[in-house]
C-alpha positions in Angstrom: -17.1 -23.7 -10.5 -17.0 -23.9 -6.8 -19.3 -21.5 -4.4 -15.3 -20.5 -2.4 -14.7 -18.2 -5.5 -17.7 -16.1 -5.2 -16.7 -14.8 -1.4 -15.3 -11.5 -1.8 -13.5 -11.0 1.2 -14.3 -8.4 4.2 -16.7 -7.0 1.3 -18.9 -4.6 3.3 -16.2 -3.1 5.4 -14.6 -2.1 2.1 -17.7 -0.8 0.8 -18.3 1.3 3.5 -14.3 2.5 3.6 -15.5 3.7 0.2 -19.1 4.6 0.7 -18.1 8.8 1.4 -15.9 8.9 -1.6 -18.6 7.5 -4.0 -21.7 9.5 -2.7 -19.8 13.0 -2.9 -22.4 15.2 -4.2 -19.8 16.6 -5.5 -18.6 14.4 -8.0 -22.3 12.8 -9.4 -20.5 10.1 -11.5 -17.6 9.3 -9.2 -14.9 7.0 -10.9 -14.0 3.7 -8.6 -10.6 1.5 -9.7 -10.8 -1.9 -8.5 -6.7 -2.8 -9.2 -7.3 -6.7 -8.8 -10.4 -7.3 -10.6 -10.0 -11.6 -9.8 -13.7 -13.1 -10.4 -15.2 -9.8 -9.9 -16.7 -9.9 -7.0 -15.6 -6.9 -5.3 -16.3 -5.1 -8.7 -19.8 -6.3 -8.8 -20.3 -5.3 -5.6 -19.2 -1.4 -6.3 -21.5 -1.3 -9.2 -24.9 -2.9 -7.3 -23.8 -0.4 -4.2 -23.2 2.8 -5.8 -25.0 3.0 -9.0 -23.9 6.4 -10.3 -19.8 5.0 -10.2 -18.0 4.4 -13.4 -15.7 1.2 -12.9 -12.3 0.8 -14.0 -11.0 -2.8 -13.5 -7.5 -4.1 -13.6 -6.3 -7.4 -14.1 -3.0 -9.0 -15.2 -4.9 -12.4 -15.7 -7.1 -13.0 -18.7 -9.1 -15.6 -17.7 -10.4 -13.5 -15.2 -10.9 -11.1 -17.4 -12.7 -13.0 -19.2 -15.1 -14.3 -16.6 -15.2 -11.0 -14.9 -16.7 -10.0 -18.3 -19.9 -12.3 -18.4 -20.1 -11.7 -15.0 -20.1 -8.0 -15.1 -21.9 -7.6 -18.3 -25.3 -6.6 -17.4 -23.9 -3.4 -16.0 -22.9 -2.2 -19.6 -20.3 0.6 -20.4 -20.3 1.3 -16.2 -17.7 -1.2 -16.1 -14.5 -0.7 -18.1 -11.9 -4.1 -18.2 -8.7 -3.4 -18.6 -5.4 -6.1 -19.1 -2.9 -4.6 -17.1 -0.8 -5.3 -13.5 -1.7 -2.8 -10.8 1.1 -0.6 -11.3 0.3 0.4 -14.3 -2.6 2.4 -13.2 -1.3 6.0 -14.4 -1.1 4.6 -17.7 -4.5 3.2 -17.7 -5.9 6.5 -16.7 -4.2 8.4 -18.7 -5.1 6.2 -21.8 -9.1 6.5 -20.7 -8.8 10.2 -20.1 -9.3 10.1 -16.7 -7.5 12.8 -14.8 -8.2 11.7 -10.7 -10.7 9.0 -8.8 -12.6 8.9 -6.6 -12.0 5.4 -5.1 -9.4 2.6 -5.3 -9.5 -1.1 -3.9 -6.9 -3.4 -3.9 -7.4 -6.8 -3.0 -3.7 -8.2 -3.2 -2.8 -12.3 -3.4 -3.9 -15.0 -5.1 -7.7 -14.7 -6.9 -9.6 -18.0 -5.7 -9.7 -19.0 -9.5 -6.0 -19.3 -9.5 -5.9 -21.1 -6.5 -8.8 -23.8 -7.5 -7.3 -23.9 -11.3 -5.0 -27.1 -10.5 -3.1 -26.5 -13.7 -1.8 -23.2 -12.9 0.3 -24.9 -10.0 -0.7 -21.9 -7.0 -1.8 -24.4 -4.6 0.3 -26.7 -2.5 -2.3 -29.6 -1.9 -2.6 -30.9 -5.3 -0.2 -31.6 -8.0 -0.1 -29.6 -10.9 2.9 -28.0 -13.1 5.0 -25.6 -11.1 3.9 -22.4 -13.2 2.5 -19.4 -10.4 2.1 -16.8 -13.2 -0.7 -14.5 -12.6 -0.1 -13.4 -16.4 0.5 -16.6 -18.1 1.3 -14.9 -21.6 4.6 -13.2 -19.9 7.0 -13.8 -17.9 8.9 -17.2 -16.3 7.4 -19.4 -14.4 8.5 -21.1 -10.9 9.7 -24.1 -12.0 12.3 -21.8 -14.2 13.5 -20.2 -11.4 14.2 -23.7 -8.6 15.6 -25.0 -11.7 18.1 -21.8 -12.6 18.3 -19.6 -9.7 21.8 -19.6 -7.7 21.5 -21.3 -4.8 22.4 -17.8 -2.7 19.8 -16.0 -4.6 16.8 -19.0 -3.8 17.8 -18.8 -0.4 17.2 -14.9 -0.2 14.0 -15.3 -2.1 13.0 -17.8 0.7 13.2 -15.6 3.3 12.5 -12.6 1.9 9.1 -13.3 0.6 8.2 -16.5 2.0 9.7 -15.6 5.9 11.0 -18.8 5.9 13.8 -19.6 8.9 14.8 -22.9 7.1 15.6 -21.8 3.3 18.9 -22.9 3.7 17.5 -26.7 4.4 15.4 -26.8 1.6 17.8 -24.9 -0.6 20.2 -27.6 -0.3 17.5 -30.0 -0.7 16.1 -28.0 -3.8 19.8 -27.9 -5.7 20.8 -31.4 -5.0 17.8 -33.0 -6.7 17.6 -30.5 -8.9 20.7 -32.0 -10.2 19.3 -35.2 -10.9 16.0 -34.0 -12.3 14.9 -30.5 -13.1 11.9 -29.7 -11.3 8.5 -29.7 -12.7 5.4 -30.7 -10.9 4.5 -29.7 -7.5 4.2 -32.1 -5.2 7.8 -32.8 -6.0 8.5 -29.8 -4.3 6.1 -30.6 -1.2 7.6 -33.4 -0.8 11.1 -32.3 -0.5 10.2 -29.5 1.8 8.7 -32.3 4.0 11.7 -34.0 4.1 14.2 -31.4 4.1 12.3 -29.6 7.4 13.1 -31.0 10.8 9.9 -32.2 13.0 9.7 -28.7 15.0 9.2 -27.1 11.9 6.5 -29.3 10.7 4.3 -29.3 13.8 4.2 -25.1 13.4 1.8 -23.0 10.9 -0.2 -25.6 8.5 1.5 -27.1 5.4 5.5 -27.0 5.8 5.4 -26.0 2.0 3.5 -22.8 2.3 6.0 -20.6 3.0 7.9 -21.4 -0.2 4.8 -21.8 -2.6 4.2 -18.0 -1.2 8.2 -16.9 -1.6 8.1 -18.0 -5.2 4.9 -16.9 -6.5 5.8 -13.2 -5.0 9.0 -14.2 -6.9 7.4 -15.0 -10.2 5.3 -12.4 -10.2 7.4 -9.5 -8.7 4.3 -8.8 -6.8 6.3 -6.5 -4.0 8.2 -4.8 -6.5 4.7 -3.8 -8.3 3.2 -3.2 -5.4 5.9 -0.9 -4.1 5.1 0.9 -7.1 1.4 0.7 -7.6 0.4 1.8 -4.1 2.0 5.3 -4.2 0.4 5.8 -8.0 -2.8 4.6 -6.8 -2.6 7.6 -3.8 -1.4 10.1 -6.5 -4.6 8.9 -8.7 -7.1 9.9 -6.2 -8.7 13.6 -5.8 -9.3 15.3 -2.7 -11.7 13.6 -0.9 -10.9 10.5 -2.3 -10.4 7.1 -0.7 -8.4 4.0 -0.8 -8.7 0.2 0.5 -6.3 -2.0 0.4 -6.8 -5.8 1.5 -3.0 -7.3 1.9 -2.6 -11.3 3.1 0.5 -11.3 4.4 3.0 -9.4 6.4 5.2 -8.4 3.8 2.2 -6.8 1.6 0.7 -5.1 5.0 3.9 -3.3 6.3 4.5 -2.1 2.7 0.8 -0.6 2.6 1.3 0.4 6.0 4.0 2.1 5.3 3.1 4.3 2.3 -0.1 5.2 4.4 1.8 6.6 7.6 4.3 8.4 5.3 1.5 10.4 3.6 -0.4 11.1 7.0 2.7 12.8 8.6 3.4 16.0 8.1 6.8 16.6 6.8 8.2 19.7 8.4 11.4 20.7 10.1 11.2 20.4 13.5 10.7 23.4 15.7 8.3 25.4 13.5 5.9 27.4 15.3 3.1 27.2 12.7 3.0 24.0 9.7 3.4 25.7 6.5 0.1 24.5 3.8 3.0 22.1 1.9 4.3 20.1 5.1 0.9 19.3 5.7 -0.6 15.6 6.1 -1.7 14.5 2.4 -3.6 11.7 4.3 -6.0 10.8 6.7 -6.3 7.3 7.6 -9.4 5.6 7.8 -8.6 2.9 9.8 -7.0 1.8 13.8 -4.0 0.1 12.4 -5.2 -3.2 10.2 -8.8 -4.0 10.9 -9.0 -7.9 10.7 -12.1 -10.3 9.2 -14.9 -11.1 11.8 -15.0 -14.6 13.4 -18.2 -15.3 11.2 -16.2 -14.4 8.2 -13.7 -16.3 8.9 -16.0 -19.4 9.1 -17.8 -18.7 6.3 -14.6 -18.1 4.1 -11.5 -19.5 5.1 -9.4 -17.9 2.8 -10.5 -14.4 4.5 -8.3 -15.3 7.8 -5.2 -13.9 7.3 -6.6 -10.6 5.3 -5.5 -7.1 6.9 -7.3 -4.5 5.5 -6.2 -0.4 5.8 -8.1 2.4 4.5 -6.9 6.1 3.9 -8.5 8.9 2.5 -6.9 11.9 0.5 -7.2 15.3 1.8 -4.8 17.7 0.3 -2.4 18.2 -3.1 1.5 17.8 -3.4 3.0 20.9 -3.2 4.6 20.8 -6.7 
């Protein structure tokens, strides 16, 4: 197993977005949800730092599950695992009997397992079947969806989730060989991007394929749909006082965050009003200048930390019901 896995990423900046939250004397066994448990790391980390915190992991993956478990073992019944996709976090506290938390984490994309797994076809550098399923009991994979999508619904899917100003190029590309062959493998699919892509396009932003390994796993996985979901719940799930960190990688997963964040720490009255009634009040505050970025040393030390933007709120009042 290779050392990359075992960097959790901008780690002590998230434990110290927390830190507050999980030494409240006023809540002596705070509850911390760590919504994309991965190898654990981040989880670890919550239990070593704040020993008096109850756990509550999700993941959709159950390998990592599994290896989360040995790994988090020696911290007993702390640490509770749980197989589920982040926006299903009510149900999960409602199942455990857990009213509000104190802290959540989210550390969104791909889990470095996933990535170094060849045979879960994630990564664009080596071949492996084109599959992208974070859950690999549910679900169709990405190979299913080249193979069957319409060509007009590929083509939003490229630039949608994958920002990508040549989908139409590779589109083309993707549904005349398709024709011949159905897709499979993935460095069928690197290839064709490679070809497909005019030279400008190639000399820009690392591997020409990127952008549509990204579009599709988002795809597969309906990860903006969940996450458009899960964010919100994950707010609602906190108690006054309570904070929130959430580490996106890409633009699409930051602006969401962002988004959900600045609508909660506005207040929501009519204009003109002399004096803010209690309910149009701000619900949060936010903990952070915009996104804060990794360090340079980070960066060097973990190279899959560079494009992480991380955002931090805390919660400081109730919905007026």
């Amino acid at each position: 197993m290779s050392q990359t896995r075992h960097v959790p990423v901008m780690l002590q900046r998230c434990l110290d977005l927390l830190a507050p939250a999980l030494r409240d004397q006023d809540h002596p066994e705070p509850v911390v949800v760590d919504c994309t448990l991965g190898l654990g790391g981040h989880s670890e980390a919550l239990l070593e730092t704040f020993p008096t915190a109850r756990l509550i992991a999700l993941d959709r993956d159950k390998e990592a599950l599994r290896l989360s478990g040995e790994r988090l073992a020696p911290y007993g019944d702390r640490a509770t695992l749980v197989h589920a996709v982040y926006d299903e976090l009510p149900d999960v506290l409602a199942r455990l009997g857990v009213p509000r938390v104190q802290g959540v984490l989210f550390d969104l994309g791909v889990s470095s397992m996933q990535l170094d797994e060849a045979d879960r076809g994630f990564a664009y550098a080596q071949d492996a079947p084109l599959d992208m399923r974070m859950d690999q009991t549910t679900g169709i994979g990405a190979a299913e969806v080249l193979n069957t999508y319409p060509p007009g619904e590929l083509v939003r899917i490229l630039r949608a989730y994958g920002e990508e100003k040549q989908a139409k190029r590779i589109v083309s590309a993707i549904v005349r060989e398709r024709e011949k062959e159905p897709f499979g493998n993935s460095a069928r699919l690197v290839e064709l991007i490679r070809d497909a892509l005019p030279q400008a396009a190639k000399r820009t932003g690392g591997n020409p394929a990127k952008r549509t390994f990204q579009a599709l796993r988002i795809e597969v996985n309906g990860e903006l749909s969940v996450l458009e979901r899960a964010v919100p719940a994950a707010v609602e799930s906190l108690a006054i006082g309570g904070r929130i960190a959430v580490l996106s990688y890409h633009s699409l997963e930051d602006r969401l965050v962002k988004q959900v964040f600045a609508a909660g720490a506005a207040n929501t009255a009519p204009p003109g009003l002399p004096v803010v009634p209690e309910r149009y009040q701000p619900r949060l505050k936010l903990l952070t200048r915009g996104a804060e970025l990794p360090t340079e040393e980070e960066v060097a030390e973990n190279r899959r930390a560079a494009p992480a933007r991380l955002r931090g709120a805390q919660r400081i009042r109730e919905d007026e019901r």
